[in-house]
Structure formats: structure tokens, C-alpha cells
C-alpha positions in Angstrom: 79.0 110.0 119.3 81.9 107.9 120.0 84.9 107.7 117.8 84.2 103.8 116.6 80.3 105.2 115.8 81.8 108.2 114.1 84.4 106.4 112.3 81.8 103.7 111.1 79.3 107.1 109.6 82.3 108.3 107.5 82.9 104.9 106.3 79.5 104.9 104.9 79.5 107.8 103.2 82.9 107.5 101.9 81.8 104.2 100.6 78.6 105.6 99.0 80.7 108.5 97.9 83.1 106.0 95.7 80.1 104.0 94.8 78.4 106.6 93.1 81.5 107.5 91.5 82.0 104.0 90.2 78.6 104.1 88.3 79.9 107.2 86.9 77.3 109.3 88.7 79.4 111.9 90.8 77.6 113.7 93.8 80.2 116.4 95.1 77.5 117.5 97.5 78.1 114.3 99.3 82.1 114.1 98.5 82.6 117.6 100.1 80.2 116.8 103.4 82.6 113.2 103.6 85.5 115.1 103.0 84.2 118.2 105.8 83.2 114.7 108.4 86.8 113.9 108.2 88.3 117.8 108.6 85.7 118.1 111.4 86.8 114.3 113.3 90.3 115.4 112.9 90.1 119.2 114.6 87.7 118.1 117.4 90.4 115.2 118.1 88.2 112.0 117.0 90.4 111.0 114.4 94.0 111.7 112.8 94.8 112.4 109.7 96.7 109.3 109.2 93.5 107.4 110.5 91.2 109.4 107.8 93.7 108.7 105.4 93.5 105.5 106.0 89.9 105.2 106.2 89.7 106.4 102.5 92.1 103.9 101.5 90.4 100.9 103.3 86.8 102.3 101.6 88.2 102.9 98.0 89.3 99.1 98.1 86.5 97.6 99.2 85.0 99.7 96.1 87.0 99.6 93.4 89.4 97.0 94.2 92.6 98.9 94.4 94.2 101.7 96.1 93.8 105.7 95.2 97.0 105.5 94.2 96.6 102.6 91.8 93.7 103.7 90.4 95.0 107.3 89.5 98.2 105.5 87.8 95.7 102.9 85.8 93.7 106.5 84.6 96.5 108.2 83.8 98.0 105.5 81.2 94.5 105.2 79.7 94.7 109.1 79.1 98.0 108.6 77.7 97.4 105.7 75.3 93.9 107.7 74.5 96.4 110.7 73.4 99.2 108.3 71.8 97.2 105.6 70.4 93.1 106.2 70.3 93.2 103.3 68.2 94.6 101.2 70.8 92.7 102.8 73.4 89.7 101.8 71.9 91.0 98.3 71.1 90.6 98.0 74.9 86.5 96.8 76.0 84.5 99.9 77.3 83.8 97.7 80.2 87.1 97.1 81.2 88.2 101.1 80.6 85.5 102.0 82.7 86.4 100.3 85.9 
């Protein structure tokens, strides 16, 4: 398998990966064989770890619209308000809590 074919097979299943986790249905069976696909690329030299990283960052976009980073920050303030304000928290639409 060559690195682009290689590269393109993590790229699906990170993508199916953050999918599932976007419908709120998490499979860590398939998030720890992604995650071992990208330990394995980067020890038998296919990939570096800046490309992997990368990889995930190009996937969780195209999924959710935003960055790891982002998304984490976006999360963390809705635990925040939830434990300040659950009032407030739940002024905000399920839908849009969800995301």
C-alpha cells in the first residue's frame, strides 16, 4: 500500500470515526484501530506525526465544521454555563447544544 492509498483508508475511518460520534453513537473499537492506523503509518515511516495530525484536523472539519480545538472550547463553555446557569443552558435549543 502506498502512502496516498494509506493516507486516503485513515481518512475514512477517521471520518466515519467522527461521524458516528456526531450522531452521538461512539464506537471506540473503531476510534482505537484509527488511532493504532496512524501509530502504525507513523513507526513504519508512511506518515509523520505532523501529517496524522493534520489528517485529523482536515477530517474533524469536514465533519463537524470546526477544528478539535474549537469544538473542545465550544464543549467546555456549555459545561460551564450547564454548572453556572442550567437555566441558561437550557434556554439554548437541544439541537443546537448538540452539535
Amino acid at each position: 500500500m502506498d502512502k496516498q492509498a494509506f493516507t486516503k483508508y485513515c481518512a475514512d475511518q477517521l471520518r466515519a470515526v467522527f461521524i458516528a460520534a456526531k450522531k452521538g453513537k461512539t464506537d471506540d473499537k473503531l476510534k482505537h484501530r484509527s488511532e493504532g492506523l496512524l501509530l502504525a503509518g507513523e513507526l513504519l515511516g508512511v506518515i509523520t506525526k505532523s501529517e496524522a495530525s493534520e489528517l485529523i484536523e482536515r477530517e474533524h472539519i469536514t465533519v463537524f465544521g470546526e477544528t478539535t480545538a474549537q469544538r473542545a472550547e465550544r464543549k467546555n463553555g456549555l459545561q460551564a454555563l450547564k454548572r453556572k446557569s442550567p437555566d441558561a443552558y437550557f434556554d439554548i435549543p437541544a439541537i443546537e447544544r448538540r452539535k
